[in-house]
PDB file of N, CA, C and O in Angstrom:
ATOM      1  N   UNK A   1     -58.753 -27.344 -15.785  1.00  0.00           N
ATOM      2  CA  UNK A   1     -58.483 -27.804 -17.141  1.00  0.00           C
ATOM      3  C   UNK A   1     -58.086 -29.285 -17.133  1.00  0.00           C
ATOM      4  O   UNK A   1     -58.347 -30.052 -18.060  1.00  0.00           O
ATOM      5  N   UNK A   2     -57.365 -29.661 -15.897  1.00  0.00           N
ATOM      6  CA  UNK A   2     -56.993 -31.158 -16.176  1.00  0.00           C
ATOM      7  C   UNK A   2     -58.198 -32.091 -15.884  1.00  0.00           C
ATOM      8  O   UNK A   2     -58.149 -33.250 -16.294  1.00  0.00           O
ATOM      9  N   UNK A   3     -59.248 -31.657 -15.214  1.00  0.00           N
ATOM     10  CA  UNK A   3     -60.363 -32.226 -15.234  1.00  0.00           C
ATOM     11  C   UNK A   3     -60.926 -32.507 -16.013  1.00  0.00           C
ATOM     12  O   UNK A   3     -61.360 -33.659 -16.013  1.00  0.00           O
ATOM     13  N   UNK A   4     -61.292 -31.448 -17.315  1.00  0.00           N
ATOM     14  CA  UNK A   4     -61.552 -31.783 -18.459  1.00  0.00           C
ATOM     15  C   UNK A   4     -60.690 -33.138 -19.379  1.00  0.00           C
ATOM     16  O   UNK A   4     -61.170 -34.037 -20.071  1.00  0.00           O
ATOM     17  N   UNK A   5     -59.436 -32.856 -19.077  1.00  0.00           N
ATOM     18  CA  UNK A   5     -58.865 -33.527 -19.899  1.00  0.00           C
ATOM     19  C   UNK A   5     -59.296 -35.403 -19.625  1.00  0.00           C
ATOM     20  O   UNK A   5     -59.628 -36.239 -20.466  1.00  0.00           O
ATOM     21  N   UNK A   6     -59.073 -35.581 -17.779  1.00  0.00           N
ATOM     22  CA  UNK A   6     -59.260 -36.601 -17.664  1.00  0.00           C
ATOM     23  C   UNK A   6     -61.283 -36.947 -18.006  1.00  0.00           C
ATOM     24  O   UNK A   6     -61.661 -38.118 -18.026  1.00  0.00           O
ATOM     25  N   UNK A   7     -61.896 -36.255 -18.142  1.00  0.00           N
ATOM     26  CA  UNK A   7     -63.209 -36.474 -18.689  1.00  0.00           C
ATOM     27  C   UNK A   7     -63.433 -36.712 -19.685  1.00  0.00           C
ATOM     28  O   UNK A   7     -64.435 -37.392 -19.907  1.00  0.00           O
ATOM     29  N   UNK A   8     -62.377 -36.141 -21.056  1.00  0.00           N
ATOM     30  CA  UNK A   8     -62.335 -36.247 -22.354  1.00  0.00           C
ATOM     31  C   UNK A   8     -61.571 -37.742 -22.582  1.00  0.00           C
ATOM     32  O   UNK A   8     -61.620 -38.275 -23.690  1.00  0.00           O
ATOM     33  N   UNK A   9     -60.794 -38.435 -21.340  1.00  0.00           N
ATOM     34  CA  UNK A   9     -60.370 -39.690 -21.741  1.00  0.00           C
ATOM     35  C   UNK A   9     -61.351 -40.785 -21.603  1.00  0.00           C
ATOM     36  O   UNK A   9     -61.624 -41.734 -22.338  1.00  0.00           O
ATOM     37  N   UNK A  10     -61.925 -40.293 -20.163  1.00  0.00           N
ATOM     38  CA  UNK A  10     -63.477 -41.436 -20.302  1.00  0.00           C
ATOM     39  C   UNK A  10     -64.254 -41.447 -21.243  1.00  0.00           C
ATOM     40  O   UNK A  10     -64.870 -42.430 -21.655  1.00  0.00           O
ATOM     41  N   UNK A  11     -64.290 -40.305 -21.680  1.00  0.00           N
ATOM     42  CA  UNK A  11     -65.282 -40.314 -22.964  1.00  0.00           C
ATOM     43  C   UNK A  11     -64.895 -41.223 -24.043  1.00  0.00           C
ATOM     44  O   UNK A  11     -65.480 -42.151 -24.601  1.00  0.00           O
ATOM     45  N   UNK A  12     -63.614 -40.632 -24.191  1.00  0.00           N
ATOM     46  CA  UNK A  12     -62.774 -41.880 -25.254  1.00  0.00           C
ATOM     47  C   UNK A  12     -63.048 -43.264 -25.425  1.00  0.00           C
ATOM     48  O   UNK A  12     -63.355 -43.948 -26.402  1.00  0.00           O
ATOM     49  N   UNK A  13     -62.771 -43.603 -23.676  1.00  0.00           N
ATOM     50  CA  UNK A  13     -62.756 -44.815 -23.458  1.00  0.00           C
ATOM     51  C   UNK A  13     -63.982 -45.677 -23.455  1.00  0.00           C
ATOM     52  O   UNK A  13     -64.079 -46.903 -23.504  1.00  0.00           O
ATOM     53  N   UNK A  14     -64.792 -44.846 -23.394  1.00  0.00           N
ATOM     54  CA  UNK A  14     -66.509 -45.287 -23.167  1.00  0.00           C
ATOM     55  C   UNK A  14     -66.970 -44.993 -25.111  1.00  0.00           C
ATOM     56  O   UNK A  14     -68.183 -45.157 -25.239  1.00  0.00           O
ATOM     57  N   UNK A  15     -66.547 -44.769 -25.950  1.00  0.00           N
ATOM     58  CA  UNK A  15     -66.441 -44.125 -27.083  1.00  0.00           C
ATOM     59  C   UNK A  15     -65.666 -45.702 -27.485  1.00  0.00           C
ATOM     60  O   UNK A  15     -66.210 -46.485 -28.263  1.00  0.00           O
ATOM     61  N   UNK A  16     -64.482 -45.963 -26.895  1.00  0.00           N
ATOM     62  CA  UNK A  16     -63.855 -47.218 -27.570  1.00  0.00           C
ATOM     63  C   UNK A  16     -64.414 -48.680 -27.531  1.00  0.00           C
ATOM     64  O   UNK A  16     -64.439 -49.672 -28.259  1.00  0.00           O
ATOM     65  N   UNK A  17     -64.987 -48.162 -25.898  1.00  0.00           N
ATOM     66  CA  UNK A  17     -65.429 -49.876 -25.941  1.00  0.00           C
ATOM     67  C   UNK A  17     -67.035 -49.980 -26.203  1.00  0.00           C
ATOM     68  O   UNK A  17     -67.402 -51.070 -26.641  1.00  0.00           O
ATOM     69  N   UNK A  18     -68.069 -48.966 -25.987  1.00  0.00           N
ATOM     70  CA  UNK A  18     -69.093 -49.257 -26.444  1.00  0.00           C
ATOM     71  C   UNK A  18     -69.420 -49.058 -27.658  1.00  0.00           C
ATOM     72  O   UNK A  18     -70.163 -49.865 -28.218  1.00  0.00           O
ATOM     73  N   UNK A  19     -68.737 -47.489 -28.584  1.00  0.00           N
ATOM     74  CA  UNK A  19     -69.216 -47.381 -29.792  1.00  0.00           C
ATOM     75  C   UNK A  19     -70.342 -46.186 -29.661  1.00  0.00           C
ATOM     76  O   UNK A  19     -71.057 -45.991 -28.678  1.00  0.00           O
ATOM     77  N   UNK A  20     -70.335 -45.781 -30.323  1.00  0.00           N
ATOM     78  CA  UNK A  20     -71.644 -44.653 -30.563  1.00  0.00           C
ATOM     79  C   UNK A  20     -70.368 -43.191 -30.844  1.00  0.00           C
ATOM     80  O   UNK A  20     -69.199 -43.152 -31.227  1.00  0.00           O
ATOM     81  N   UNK A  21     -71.708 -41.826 -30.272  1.00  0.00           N
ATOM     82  CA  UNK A  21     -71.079 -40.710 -30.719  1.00  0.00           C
ATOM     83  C   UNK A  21     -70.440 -39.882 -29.183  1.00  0.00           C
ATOM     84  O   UNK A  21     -70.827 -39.991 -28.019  1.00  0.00           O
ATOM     85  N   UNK A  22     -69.616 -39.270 -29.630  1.00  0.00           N
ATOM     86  CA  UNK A  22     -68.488 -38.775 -28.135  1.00  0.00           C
ATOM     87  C   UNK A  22     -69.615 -37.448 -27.735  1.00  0.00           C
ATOM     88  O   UNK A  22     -69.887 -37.629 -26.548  1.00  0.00           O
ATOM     89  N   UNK A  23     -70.132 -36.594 -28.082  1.00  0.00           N
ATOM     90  CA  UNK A  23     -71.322 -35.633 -27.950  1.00  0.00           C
ATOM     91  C   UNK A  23     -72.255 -36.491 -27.244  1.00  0.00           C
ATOM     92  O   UNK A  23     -72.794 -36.098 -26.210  1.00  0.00           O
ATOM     93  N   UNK A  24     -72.490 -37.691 -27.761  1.00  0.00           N
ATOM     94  CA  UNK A  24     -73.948 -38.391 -27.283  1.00  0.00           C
ATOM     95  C   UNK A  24     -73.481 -38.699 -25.907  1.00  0.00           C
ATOM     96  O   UNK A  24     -74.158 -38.472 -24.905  1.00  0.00           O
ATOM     97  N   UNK A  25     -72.233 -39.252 -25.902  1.00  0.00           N
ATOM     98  CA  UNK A  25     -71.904 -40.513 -24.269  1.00  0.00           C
ATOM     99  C   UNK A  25     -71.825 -38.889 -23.478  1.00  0.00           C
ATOM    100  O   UNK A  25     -72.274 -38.780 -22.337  1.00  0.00           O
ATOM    101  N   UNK A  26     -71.221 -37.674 -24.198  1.00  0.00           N
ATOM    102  CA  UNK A  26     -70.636 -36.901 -23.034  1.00  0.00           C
ATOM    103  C   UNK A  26     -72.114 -36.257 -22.337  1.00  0.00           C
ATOM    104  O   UNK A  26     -72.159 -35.836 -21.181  1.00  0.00           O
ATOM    105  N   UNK A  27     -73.298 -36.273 -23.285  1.00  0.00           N
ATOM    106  CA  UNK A  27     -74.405 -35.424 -22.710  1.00  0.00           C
ATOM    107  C   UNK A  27     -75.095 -36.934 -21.671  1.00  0.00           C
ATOM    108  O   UNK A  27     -75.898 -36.902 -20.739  1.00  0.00           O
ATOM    109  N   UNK A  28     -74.511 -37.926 -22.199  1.00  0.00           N
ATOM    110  CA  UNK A  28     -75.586 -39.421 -21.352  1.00  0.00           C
ATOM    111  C   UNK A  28     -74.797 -39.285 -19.696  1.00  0.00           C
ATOM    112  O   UNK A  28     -75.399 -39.471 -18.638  1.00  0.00           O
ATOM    113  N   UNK A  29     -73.264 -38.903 -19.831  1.00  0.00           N
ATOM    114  CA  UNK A  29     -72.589 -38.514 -18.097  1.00  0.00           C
ATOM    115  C   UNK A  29     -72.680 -37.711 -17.988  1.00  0.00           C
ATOM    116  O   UNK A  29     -72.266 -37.607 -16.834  1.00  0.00           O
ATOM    117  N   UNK A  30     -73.017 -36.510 -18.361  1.00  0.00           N
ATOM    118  CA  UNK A  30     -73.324 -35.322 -18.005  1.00  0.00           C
ATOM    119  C   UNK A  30     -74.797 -34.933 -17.422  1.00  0.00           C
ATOM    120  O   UNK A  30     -75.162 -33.873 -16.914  1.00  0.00           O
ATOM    121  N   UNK A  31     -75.344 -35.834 -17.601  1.00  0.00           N
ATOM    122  CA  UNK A  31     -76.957 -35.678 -17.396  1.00  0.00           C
ATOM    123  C   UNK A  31     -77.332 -35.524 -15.890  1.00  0.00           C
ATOM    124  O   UNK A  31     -77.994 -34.629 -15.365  1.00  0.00           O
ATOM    125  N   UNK A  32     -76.475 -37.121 -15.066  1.00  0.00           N
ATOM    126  CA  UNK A  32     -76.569 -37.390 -13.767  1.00  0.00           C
ATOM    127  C   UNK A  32     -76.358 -35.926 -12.911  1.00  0.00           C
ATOM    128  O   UNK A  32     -77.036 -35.479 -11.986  1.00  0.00           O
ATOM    129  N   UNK A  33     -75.222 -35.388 -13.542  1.00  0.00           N
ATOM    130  CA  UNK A  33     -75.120 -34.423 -12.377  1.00  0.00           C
ATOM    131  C   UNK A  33     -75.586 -32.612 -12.625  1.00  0.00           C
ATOM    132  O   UNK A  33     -75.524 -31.628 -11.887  1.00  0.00           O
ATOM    133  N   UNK A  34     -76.030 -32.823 -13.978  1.00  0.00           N
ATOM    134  CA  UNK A  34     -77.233 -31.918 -14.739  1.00  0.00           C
ATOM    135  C   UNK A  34     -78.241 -32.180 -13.703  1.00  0.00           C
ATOM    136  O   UNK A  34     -78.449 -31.080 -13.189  1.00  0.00           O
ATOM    137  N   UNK A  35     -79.092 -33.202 -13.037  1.00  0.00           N
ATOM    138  CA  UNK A  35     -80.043 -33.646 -12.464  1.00  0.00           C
ATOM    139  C   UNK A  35     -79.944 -33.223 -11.505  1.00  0.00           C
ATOM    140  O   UNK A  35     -80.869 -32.539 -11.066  1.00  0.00           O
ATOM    141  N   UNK A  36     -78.806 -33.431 -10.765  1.00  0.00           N
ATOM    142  CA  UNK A  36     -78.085 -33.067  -9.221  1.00  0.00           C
ATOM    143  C   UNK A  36     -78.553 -31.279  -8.976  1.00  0.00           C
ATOM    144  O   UNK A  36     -79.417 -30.806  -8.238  1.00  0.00           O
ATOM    145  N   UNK A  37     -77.545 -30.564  -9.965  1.00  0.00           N
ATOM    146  CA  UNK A  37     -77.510 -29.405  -9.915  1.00  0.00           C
ATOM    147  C   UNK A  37     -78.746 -28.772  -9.591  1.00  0.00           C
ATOM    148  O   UNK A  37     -78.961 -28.021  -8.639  1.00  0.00           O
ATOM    149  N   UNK A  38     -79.834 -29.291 -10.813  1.00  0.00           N
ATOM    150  CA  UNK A  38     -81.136 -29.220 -11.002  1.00  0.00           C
ATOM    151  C   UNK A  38     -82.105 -29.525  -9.488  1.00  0.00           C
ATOM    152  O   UNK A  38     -82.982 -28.680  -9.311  1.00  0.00           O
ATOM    153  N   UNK A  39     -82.029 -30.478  -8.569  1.00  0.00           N
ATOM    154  CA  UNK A  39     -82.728 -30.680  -7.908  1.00  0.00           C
ATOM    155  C   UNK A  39     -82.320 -29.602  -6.086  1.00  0.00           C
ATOM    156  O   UNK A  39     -82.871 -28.989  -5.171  1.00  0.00           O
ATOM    157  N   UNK A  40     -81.139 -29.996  -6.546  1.00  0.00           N
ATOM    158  CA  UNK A  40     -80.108 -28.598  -5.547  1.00  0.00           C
ATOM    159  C   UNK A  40     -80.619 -27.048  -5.326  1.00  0.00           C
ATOM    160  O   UNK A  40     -80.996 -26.484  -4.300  1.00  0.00           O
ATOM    161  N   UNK A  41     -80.521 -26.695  -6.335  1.00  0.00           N
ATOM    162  CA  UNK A  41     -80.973 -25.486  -6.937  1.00  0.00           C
ATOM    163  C   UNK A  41     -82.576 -24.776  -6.330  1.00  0.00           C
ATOM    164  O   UNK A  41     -82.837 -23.759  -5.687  1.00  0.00           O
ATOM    165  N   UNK A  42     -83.606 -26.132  -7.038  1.00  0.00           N
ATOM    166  CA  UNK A  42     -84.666 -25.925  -6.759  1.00  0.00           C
ATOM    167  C   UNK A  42     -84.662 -25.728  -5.038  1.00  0.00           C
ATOM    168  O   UNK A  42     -85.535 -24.897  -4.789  1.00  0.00           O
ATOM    169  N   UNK A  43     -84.184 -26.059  -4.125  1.00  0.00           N
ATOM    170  CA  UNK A  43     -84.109 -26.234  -2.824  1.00  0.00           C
ATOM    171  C   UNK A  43     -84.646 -27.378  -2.490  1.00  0.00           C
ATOM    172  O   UNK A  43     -84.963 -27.257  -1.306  1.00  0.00           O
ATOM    173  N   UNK A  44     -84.910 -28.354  -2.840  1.00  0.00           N
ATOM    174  CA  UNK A  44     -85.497 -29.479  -2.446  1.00  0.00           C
ATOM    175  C   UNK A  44     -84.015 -30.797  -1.992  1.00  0.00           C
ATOM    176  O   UNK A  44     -83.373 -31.623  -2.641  1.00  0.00           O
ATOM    177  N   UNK A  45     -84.041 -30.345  -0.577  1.00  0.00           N
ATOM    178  CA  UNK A  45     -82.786 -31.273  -0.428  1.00  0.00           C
ATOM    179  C   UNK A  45     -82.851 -32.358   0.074  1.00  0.00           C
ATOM    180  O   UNK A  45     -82.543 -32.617   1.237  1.00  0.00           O
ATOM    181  N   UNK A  46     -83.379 -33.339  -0.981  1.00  0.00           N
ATOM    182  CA  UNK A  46     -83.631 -34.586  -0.220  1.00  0.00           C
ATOM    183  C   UNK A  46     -82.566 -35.322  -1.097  1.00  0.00           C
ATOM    184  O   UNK A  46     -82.027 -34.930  -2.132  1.00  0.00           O
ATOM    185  N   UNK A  47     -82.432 -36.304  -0.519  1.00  0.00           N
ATOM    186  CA  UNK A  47     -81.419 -37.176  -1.270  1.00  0.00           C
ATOM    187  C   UNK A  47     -81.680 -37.778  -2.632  1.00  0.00           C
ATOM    188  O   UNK A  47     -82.800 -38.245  -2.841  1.00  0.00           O
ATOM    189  N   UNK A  48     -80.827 -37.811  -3.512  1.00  0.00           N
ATOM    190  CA  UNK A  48     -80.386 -38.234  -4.776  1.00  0.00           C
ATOM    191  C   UNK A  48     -79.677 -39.411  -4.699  1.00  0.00           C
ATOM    192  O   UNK A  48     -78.612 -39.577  -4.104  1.00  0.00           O
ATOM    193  N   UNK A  49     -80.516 -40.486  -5.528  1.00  0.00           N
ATOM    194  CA  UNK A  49     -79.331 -41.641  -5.518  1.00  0.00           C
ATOM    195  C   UNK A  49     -78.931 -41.779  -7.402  1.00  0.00           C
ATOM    196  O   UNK A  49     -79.664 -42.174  -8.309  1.00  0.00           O
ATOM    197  N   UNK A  50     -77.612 -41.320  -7.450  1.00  0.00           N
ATOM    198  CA  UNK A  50     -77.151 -41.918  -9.218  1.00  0.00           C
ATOM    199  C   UNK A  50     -76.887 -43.093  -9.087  1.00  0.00           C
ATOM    200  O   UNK A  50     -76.673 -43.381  -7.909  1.00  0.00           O
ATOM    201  N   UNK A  51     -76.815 -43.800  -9.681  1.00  0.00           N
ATOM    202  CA  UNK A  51     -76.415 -45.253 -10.004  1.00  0.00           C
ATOM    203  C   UNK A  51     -74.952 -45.565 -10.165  1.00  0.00           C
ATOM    204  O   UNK A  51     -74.470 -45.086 -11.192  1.00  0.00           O
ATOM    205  N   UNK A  52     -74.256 -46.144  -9.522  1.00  0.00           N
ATOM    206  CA  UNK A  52     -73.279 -46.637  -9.511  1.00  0.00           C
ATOM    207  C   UNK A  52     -72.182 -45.389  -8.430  1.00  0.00           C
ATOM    208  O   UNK A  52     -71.000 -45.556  -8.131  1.00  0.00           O
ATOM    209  N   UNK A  53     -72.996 -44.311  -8.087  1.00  0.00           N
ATOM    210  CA  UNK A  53     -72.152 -43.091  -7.358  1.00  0.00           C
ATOM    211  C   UNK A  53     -72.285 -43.056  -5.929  1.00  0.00           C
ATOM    212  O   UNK A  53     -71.466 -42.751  -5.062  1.00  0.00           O
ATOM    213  N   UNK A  54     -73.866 -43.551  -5.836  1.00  0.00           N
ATOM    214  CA  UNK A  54     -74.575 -43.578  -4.056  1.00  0.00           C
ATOM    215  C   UNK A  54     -75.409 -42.531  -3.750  1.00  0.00           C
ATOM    216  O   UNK A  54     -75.664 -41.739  -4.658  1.00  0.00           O
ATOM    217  N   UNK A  55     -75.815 -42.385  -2.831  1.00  0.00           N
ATOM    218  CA  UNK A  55     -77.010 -41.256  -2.789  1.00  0.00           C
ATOM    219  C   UNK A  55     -76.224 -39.983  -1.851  1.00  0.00           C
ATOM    220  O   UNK A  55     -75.365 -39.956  -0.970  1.00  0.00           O
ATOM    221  N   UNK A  56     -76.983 -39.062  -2.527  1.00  0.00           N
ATOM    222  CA  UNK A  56     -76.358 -37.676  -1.951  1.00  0.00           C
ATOM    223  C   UNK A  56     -77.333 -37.231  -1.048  1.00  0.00           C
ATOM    224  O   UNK A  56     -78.497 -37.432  -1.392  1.00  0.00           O
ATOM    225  N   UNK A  57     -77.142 -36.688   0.000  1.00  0.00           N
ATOM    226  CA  UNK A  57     -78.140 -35.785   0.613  1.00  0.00           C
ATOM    227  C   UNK A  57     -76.762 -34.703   1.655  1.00  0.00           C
ATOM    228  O   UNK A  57     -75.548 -34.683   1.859  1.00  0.00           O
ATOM    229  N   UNK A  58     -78.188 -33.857   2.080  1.00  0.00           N
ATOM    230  CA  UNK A  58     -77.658 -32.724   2.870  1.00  0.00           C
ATOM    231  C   UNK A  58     -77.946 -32.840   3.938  1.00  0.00           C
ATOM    232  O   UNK A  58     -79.103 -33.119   4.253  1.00  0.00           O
ATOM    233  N   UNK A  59     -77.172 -32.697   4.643  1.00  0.00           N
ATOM    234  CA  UNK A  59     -76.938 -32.719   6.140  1.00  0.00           C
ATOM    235  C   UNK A  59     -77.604 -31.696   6.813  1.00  0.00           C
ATOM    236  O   UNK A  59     -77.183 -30.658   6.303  1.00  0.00           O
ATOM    237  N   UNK A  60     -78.472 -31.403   7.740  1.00  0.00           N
ATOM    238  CA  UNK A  60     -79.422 -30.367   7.951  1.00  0.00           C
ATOM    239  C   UNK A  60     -78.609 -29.571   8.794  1.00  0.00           C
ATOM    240  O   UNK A  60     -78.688 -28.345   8.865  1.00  0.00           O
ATOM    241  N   UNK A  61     -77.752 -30.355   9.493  1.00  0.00           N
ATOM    242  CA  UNK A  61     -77.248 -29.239  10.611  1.00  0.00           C
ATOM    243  C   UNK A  61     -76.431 -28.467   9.726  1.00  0.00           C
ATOM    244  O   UNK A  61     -76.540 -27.280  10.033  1.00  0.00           O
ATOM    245  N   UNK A  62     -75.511 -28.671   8.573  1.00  0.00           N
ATOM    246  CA  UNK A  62     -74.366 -28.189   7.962  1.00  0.00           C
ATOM    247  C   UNK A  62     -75.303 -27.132   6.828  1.00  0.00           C
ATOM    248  O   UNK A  62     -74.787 -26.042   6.581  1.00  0.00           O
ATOM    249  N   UNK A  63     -76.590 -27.448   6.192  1.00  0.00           N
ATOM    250  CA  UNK A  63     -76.975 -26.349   5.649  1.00  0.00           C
ATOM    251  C   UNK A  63     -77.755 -25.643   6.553  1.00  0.00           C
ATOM    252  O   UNK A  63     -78.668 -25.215   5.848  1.00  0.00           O
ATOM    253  N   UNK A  64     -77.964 -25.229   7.793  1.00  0.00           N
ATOM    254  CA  UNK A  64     -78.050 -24.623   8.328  1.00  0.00           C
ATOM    255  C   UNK A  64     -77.005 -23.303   8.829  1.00  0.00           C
ATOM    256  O   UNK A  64     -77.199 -22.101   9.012  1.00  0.00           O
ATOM    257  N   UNK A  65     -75.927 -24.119   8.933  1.00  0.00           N
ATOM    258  CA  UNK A  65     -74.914 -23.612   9.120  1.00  0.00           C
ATOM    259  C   UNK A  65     -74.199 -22.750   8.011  1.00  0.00           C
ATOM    260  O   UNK A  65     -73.430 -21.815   8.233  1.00  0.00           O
ATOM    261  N   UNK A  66     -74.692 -23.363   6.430  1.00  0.00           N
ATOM    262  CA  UNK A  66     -74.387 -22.541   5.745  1.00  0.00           C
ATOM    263  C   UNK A  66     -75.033 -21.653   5.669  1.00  0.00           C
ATOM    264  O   UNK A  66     -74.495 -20.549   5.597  1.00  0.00           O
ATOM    265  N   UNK A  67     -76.159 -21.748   5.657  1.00  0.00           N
ATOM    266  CA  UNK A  67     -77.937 -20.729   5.331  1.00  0.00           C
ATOM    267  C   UNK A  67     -77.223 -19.489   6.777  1.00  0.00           C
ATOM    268  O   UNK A  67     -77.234 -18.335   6.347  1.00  0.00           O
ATOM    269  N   UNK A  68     -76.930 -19.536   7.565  1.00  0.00           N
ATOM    270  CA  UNK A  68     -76.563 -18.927   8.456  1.00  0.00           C
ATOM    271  C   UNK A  68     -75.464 -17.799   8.168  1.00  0.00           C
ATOM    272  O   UNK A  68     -75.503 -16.569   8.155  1.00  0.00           O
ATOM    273  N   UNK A  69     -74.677 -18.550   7.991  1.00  0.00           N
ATOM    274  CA  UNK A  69     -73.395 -18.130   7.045  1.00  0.00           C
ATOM    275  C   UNK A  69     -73.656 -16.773   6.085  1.00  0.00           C
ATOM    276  O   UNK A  69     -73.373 -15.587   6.254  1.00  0.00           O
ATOM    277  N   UNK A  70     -74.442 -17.626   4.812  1.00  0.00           N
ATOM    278  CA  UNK A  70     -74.626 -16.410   3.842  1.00  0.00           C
ATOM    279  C   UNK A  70     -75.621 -15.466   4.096  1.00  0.00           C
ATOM    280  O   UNK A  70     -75.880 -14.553   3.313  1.00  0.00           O
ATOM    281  N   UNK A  71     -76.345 -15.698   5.454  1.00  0.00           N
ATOM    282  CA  UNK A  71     -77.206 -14.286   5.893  1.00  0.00           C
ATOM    283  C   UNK A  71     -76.309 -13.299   6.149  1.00  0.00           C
ATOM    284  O   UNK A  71     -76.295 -12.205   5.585  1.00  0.00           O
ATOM    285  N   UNK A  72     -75.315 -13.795   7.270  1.00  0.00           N
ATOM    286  CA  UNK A  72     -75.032 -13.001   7.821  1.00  0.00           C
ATOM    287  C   UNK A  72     -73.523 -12.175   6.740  1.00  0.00           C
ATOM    288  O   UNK A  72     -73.032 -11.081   7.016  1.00  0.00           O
ATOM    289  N   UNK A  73     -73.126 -12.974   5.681  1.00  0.00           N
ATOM    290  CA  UNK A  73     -72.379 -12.011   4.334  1.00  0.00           C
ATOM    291  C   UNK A  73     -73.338 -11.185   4.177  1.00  0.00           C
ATOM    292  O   UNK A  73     -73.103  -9.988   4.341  1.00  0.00           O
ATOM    293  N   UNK A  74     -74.820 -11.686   3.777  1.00  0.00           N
ATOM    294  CA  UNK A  74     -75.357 -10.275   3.015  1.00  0.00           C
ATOM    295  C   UNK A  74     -75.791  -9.261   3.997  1.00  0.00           C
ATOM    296  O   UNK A  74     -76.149  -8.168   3.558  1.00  0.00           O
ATOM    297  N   UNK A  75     -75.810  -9.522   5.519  1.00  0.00           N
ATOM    298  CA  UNK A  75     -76.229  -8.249   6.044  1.00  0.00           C
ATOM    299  C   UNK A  75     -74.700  -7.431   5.953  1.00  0.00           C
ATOM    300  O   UNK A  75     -74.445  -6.307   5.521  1.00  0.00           O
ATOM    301  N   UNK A  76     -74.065  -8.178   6.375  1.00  0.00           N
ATOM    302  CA  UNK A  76     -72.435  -7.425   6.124  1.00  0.00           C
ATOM    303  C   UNK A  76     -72.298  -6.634   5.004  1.00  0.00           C
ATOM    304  O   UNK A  76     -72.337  -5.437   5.288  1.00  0.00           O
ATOM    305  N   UNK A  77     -72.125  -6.919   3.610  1.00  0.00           N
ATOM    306  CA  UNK A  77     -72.358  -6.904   2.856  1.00  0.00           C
ATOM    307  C   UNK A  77     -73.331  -5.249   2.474  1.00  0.00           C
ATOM    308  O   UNK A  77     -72.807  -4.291   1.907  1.00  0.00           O
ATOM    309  N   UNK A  78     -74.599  -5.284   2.893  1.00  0.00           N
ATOM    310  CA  UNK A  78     -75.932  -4.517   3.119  1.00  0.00           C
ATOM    311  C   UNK A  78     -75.345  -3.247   3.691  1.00  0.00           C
ATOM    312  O   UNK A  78     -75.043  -2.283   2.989  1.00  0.00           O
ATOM    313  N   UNK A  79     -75.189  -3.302   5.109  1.00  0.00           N
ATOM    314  CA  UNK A  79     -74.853  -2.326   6.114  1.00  0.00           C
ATOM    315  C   UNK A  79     -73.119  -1.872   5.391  1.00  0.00           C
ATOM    316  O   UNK A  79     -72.813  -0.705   5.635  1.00  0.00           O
ATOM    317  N   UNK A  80     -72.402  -2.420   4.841  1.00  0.00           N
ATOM    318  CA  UNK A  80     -71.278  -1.806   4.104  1.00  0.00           C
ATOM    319  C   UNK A  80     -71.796  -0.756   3.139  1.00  0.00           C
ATOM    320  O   UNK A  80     -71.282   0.331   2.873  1.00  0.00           O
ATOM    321  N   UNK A  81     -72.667  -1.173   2.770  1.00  0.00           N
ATOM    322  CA  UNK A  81     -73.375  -0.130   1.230  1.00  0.00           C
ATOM    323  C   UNK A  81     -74.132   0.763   1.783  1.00  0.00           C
ATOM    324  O   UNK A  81     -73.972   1.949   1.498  1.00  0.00           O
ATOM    325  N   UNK A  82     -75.141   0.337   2.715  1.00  0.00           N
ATOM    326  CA  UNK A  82     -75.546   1.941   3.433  1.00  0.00           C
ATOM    327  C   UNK A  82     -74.565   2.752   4.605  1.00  0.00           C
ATOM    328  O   UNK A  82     -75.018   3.603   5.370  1.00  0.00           O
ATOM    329  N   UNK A  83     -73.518   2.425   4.585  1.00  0.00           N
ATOM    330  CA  UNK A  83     -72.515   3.647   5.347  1.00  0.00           C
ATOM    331  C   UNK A  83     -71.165   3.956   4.492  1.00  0.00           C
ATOM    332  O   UNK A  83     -70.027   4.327   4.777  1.00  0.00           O
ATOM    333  N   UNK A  84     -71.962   3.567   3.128  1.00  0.00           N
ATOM    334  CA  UNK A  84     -70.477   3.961   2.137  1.00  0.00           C
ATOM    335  C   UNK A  84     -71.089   5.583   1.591  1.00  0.00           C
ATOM    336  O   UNK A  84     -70.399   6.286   0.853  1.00  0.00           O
TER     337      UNK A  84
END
């Protein structure tokens, strides 16, 4: 919740000094990481650069390590439900 709050002050503040509508600026910063989510998702993990944030990418050894990870929850997971 305090995240929000400090997001609702940038908005303000980006609302005070440029002008326009607080809906409009919040969907124009909200977009960048709308995009993020969006390209994440799809599985395509190549790097993202936002402007003024730097470029994101994934580390192959570490999503490996995760991809690894959540196999081995769902066989856990799996083999719990067929001996329940």
């Amino acid at each position: 919740m305090a995240k929000n709050k400090i997001k609702q002050k940038i908005y303000k503040e980006i609302q005070e000094e440029m002008g326009g509508d607080l809906q409009e600026i919040e969907q124009i910063c909200e977009s960048q990481f709308e995009y993020l989510e969006k390209i994440m998702k799809r599985g395509a993990f190549d790097s993202v650069r936002l402007s003024y944030f730097g470029r994101f990418h994934v580390n192959p050894n570490r999503l490996k390590k995760l991809n690894d990870a959540a196999f081995q929850r769902r066989q856990f997971s799996s083999s719990n439900k067929s001996g329940s």
